[in-house]
N, CA and C of each residue as an Amber inpcrd file, in Angstrom:
protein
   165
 105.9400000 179.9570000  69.0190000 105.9740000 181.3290000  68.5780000
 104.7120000 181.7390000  67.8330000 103.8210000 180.4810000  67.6420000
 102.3790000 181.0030000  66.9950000 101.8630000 182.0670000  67.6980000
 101.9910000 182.4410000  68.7240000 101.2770000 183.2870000  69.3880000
 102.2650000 184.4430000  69.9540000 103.5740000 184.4150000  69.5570000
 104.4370000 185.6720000  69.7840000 104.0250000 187.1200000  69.0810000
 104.1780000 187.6140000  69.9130000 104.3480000 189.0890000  69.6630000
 105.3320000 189.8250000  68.1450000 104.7820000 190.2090000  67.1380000
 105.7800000 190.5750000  66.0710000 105.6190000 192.0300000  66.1000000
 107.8920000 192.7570000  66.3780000 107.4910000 193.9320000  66.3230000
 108.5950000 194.4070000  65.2640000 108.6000000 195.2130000  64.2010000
 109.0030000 195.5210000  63.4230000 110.0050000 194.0530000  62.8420000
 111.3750000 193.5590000  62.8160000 111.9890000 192.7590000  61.8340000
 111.9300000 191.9340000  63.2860000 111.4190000 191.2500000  64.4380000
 111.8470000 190.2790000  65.5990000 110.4130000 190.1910000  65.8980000
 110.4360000 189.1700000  66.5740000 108.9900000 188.0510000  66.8870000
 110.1470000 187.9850000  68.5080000 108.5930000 188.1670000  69.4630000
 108.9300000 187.6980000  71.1340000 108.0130000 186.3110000  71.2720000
 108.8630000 185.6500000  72.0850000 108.0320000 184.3910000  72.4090000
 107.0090000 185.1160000  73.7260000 105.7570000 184.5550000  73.6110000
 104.6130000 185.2270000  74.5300000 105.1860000 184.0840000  75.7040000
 105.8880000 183.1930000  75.9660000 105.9950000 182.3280000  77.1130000
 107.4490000 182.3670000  77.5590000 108.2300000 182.7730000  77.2200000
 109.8300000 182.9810000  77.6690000 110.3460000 184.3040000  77.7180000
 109.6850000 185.2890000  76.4130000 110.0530000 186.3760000  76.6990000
 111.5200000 186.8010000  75.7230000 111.8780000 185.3920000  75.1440000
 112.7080000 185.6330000  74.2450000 112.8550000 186.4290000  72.8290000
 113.8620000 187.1380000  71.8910000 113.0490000 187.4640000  70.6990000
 114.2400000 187.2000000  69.7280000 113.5560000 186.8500000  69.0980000
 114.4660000 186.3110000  67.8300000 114.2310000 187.5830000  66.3780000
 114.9680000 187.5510000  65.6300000 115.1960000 187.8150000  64.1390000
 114.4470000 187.5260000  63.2180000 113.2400000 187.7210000  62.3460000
 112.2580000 187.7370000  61.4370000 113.2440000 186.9560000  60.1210000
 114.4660000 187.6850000  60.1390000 115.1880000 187.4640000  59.0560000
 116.1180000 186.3150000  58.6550000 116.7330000 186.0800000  59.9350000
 117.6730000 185.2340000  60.0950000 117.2650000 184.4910000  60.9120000
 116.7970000 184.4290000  61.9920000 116.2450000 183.4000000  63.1100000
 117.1950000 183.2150000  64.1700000 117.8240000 184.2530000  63.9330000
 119.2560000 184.8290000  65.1550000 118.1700000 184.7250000  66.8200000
 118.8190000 184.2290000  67.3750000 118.5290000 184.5490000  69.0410000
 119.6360000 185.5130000  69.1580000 118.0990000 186.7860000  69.9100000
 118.3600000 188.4850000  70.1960000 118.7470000 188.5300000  71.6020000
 118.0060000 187.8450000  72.5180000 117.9280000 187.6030000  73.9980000
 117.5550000 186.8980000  74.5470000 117.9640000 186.8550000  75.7700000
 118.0030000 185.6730000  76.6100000 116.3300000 185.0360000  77.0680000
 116.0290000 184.2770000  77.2650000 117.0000000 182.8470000  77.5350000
 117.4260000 182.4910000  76.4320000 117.1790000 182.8850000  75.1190000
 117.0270000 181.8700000  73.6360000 118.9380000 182.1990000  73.4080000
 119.2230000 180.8230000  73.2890000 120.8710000 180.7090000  72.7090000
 121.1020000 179.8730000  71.1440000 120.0030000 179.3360000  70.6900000
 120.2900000 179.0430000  69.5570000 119.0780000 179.5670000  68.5690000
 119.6260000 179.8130000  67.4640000 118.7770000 180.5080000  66.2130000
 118.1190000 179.2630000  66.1050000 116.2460000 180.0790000  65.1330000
 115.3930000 179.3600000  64.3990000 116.0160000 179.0670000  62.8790000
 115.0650000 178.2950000  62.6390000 114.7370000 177.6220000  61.3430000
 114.1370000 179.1460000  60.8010000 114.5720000 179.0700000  59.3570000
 114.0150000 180.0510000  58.3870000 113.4100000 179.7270000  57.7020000
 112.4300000 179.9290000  57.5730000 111.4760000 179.7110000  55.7800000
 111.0420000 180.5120000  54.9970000 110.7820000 180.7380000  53.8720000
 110.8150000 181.2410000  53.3070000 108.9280000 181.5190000  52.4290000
 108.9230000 182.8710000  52.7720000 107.0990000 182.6310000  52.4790000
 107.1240000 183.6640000  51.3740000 105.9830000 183.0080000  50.4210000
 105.1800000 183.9880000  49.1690000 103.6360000 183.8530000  49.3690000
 103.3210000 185.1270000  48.7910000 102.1480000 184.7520000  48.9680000
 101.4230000 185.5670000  47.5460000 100.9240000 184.6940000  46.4540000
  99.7230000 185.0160000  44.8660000  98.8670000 185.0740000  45.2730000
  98.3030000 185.9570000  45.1370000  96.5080000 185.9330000  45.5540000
  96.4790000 185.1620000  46.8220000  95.4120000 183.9930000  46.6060000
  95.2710000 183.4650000  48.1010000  95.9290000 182.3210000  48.3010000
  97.2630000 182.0040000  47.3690000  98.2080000 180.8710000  47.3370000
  99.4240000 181.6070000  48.2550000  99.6430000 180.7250000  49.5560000
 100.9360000 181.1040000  50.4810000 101.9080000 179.3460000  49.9640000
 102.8220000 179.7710000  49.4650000 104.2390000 178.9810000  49.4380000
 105.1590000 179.4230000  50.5600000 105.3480000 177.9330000  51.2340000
 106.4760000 178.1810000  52.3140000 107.4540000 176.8820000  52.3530000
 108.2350000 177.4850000  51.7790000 109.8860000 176.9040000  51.7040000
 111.0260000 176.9210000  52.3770000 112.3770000 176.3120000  52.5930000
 113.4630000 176.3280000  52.8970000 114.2040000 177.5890000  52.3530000
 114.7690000 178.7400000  53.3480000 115.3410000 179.8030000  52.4790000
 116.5990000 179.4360000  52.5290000 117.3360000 178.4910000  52.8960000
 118.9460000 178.0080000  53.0580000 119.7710000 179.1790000  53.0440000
 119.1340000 179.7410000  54.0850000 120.2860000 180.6160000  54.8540000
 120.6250000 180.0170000  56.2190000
């Protein structure tokens, strides 16, 4: 998904065509049947923290 398409709260995979949930990591459409991993990002100045959001 490094290279998916992000359009408002969902990211498309550029190679399947699938799009998932920004928020939740819900699979939106097909082919994708199981949700992503979530993490959780901040970003201080030029410090990005990326964590487990355990949702």
């Amino acid at each position: 998904l490094s290279e998916g398409e992000v359009s408002g709260e969902k990211i498309e995979c550029w190679l399947h065509g699938a799009e998932f949930d920004l928020r939740t990591g819900a699979a939106l459409t097909p082919p994708a049947t199981e949700a992503l991993e979530v993490f959780e990002v901040k970003r201080d100045g030029d410090t990005v923290t990326i964590s487990k959001s355990g949702r």
